[in-house]
C-alpha positions as MATLAB code, in Angstrom:
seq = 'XXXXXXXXXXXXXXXXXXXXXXXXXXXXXXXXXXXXXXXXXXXXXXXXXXXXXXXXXXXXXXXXXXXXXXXXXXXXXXXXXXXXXXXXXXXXXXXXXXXXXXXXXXXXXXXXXXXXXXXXXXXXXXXXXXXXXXXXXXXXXXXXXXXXXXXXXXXXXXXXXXXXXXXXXXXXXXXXXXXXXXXXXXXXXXXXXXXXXXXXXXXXXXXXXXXXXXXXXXXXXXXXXXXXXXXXXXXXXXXXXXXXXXXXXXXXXXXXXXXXXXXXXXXXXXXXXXXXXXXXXXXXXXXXXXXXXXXXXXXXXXX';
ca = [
      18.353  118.664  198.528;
      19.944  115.834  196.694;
      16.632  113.819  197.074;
      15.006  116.089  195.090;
      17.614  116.751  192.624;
      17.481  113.146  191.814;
      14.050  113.373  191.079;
      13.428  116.888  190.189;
      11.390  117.813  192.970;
       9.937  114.286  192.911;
       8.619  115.376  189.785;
       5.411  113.255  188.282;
       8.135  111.887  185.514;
      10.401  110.450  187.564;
       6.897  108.231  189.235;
       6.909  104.603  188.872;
       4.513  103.216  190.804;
       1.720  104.460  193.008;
       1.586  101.969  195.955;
      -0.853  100.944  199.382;
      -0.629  103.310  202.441;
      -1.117  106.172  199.919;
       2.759  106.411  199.146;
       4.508  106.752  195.675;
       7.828  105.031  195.087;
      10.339  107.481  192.629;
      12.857  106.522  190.046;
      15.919  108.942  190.758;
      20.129  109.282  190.502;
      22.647  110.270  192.885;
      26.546  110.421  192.669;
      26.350  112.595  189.670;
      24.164  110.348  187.975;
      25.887  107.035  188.514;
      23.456  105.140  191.112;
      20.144  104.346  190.471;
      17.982  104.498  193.678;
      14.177  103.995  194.406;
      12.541  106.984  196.792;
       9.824  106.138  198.438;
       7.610  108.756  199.513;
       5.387  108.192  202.487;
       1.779  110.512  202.458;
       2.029  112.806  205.354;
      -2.411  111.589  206.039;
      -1.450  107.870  205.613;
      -2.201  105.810  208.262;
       1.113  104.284  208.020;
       2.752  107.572  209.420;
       5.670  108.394  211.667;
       6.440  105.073  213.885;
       6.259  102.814  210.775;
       8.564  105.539  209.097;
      11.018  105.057  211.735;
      10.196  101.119  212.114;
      11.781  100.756  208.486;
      14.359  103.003  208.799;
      15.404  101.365  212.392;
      15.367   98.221  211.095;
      16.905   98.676  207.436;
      20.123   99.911  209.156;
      20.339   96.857  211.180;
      20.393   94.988  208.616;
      22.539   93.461  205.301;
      21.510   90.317  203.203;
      21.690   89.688  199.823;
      17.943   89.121  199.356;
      16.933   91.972  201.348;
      16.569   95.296  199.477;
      19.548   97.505  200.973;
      18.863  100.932  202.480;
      20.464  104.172  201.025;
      19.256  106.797  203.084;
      16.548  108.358  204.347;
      14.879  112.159  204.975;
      12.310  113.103  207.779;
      11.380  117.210  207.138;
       8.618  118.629  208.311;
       5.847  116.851  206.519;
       8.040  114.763  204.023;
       9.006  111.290  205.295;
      11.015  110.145  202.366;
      13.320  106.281  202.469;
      15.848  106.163  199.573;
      16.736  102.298  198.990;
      18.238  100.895  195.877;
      17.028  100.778  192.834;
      15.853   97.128  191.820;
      15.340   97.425  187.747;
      13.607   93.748  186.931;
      10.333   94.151  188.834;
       8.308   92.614  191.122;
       7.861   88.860  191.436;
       4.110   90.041  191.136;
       4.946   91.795  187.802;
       6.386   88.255  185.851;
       3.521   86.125  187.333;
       0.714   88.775  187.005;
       1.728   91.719  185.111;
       2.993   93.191  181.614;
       6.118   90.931  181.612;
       4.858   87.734  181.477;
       5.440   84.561  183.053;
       5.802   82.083  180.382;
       9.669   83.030  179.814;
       9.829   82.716  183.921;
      10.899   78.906  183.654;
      10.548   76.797  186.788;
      14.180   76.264  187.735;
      14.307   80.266  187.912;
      10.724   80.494  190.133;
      12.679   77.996  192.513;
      15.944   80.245  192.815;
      13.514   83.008  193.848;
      11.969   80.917  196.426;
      15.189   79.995  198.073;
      16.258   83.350  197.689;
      13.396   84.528  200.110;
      13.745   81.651  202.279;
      16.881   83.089  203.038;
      15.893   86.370  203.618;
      13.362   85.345  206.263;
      15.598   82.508  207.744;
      18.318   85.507  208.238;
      15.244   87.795  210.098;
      14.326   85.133  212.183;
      17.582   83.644  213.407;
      20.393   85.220  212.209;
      20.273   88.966  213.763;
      20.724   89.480  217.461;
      17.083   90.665  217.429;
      14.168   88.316  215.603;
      12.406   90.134  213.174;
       9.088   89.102  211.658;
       8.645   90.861  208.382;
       4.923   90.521  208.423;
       4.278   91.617  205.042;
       5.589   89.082  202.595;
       3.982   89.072  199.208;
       4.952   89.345  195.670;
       4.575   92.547  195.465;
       7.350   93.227  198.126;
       9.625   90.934  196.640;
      11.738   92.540  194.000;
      13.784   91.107  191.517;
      17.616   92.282  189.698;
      18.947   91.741  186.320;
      20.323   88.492  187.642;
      17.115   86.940  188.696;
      17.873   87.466  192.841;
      15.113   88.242  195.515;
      15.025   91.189  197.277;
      12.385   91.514  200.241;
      11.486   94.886  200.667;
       9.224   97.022  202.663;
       9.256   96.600  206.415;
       6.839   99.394  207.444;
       5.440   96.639  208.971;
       7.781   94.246  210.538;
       8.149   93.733  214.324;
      11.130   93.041  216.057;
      11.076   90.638  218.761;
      13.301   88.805  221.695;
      16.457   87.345  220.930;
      16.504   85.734  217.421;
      15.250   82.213  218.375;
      12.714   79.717  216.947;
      10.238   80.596  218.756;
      10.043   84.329  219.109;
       6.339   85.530  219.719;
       4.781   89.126  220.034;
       1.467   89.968  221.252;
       0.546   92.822  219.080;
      -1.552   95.126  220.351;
      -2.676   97.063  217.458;
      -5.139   96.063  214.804;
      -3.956   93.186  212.545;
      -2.421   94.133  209.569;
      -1.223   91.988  206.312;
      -2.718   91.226  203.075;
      -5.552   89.195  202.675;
      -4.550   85.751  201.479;
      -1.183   85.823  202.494;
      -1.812   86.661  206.226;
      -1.373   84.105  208.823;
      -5.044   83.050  209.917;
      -3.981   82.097  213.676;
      -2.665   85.743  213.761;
      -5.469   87.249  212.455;
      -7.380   85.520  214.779;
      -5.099   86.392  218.008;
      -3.117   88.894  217.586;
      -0.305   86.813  218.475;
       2.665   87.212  215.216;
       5.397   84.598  215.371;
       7.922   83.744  213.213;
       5.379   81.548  211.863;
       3.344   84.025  210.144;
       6.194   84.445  207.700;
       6.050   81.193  207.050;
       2.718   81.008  206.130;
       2.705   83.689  204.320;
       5.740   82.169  202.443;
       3.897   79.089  202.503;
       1.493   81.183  200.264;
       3.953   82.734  197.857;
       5.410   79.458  196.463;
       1.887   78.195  195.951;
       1.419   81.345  193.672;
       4.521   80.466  192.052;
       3.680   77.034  191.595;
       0.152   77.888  190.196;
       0.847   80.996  188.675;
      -2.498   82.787  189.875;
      -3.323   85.344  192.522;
      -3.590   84.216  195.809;
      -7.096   85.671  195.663;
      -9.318   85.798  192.525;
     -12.616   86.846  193.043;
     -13.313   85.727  189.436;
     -13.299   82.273  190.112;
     -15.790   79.497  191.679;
     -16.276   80.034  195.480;
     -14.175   76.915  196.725;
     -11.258   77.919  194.096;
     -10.904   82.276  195.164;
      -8.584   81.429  198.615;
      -5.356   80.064  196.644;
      -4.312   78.345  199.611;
      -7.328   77.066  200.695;
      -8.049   75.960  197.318;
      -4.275   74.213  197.230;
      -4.770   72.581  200.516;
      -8.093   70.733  199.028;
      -6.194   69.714  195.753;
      -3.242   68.446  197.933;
      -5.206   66.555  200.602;
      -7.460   64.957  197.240;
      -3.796   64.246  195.326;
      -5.055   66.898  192.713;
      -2.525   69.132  193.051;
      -0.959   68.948  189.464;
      -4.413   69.788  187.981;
      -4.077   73.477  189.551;
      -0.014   74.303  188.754;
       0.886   77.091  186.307;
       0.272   75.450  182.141;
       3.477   76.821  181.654;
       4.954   74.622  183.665;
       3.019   71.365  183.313;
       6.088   68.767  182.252;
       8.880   71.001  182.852;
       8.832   70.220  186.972;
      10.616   66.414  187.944;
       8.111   64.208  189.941;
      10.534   64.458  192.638;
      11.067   67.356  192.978;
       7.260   69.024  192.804;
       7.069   66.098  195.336;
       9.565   68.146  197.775;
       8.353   71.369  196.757;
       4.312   70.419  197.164;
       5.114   69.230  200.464;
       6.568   72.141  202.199;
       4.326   74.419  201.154;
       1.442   72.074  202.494;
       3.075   72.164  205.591;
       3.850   76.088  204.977;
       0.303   76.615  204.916;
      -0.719   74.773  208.043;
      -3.870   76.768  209.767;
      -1.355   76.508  213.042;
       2.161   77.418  213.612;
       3.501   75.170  215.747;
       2.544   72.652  212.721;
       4.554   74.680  210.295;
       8.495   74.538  209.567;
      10.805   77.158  210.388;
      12.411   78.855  207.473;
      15.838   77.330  207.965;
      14.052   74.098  207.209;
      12.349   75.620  204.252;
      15.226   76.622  202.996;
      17.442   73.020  203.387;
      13.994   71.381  201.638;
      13.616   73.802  198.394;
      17.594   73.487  198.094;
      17.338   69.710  197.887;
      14.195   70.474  195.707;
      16.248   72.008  193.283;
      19.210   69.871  193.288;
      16.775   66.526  192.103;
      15.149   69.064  189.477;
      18.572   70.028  188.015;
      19.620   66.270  188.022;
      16.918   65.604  186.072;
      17.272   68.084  183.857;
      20.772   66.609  183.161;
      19.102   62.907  182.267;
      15.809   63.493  180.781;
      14.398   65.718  178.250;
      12.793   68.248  180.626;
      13.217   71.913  179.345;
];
């Protein structure tokens, strides 16, 4: 009842977004009016149906991170399987590099603070729950943003949980793949087999977006340029790679640190895992990264 109080009957108003798997996410209140929440609700004929209902919710409850989006509650009746999480009111990380609100205010010290903030996130899934958890669905359209500029991974419909956290956690999955083109590990498409890895490389394909401010796949564009990563491999392995980064950004990033941040997304993006870093390294590397663009900052005229 108070679900659909704080959306009047989830109520075509109270709509903000139409997502995949057929499922519509709801702006509503609760405590009288003082919490803003976001209610997702899941199509009762989408594939993604009971078990990755309950996969989310099992897993949500588990867990509490800063840069994960926290869980509020939840409602299975009849056919309504409805997640209530909180309300996250500065987009997507899709919406300031794609979308209506525009990148060229999203400066690059602020694009780096939201790629340590999801290194984090993924370093905590991977190794520091009892349980490792690969997300398997990292994009930047799951990665949400608050008034103060923090990642929040969301949406773990998806996600797998597997042995002991540890580096090297690996499950054989025996359904079909599933991911987002682009961002999806190729050794796991090509297996089955997820590791921890595939969030890396998925990662690995994130910060290239950031870096180059374009979707990871663009039809639009020549053959050899419509993979982002692919693309960014070439560009890296030819020394190009300043040619393809976001205009916006062109002389605002220090030498040394694109240098840092260049290189761990190459290695992010390695076609296999045991090639790639895990995200606790990730996350040491863009910190450094950011420390040597900040003391720059302080002696130079960037920004």
């Amino acid at each position: 009842m108070e679900i659909k109080a704080a959306t009047e009957n989830l109520h075509e108003n109270f709509k903000i977004s139409q997502g995949d798997f057929r499922r519509c996410i709801y702006k509503g209140f609760i405590n009288d009016g003082t919490l803003a929440v976001a209610v997702k609700r899941l199509h009762p004929e989408s594939w993604m149906g009971i078990h990755e209902f309950q996969n989310e919710v099992r897993l949500l409850c588990q867990l509490c991170h800063p840069n994960l989006v926290s869980l509020v509650g939840f409602c299975k009746e009849e056919n309504e399987m409805i997640i209530v999480r909180e309300y996250i009111n500065n987009g997507t990380l899709h919406d300031h590099l794609h979308g209506s609100l525009g990148r060229d205010s999203f400066l690059w010290e602020r694009r780096l603070e939201v790629c340590i903030g999801l290194a984090r996130a993924l370093h905590y899934l991977h190794s520091g729950v009892k349980y490792a958890i690969i997300h398997r669905y990292v994009k930047s359209s799951t990665i949400f943003l608050d008034e103060n500029w923090t990642a929040k991974l969301s949406d773990f419909e998806l996600s797998k949980m597997g042995p002991h956290s540890m580096s090297k956690a690996l499950i054989r999955v025996d359904s079909a793949v599933k991911g987002t083109y682009g961002y999806a590990d190729p050794e796991y498409v090509a297996t089955g087999e997820l590791t921890e890895k595939s969030d890396v490389y998925s990662f690995g394909a994130v910060l290239l977006e950031i870096l180059c401010g374009r979707l990871v796949i663009d039809g639009g564009l020549e053959k050899d340029q419509i993979d982002l990563t692919e693309w960014a491999r070439k560009c890296i392995e030819n020394g190009t790679i300043y040619d393809i980064i976001d205009p916006y950004l062109k002389g605002k990033i220090a030498p040394e640190c694109l240098g840092k941040v260049v290189e761990i997304a190459y290695s992010c993006i390695s076609l296999e895992g045991r090639d790639r870093p895990t995200m606790g390294e990730v996350e040491v590397t863009l910190e450094l990264a950011l420390e040597l663009q900040q003391k720059a900052q302080a002696h130079s005229h960037l920004y």
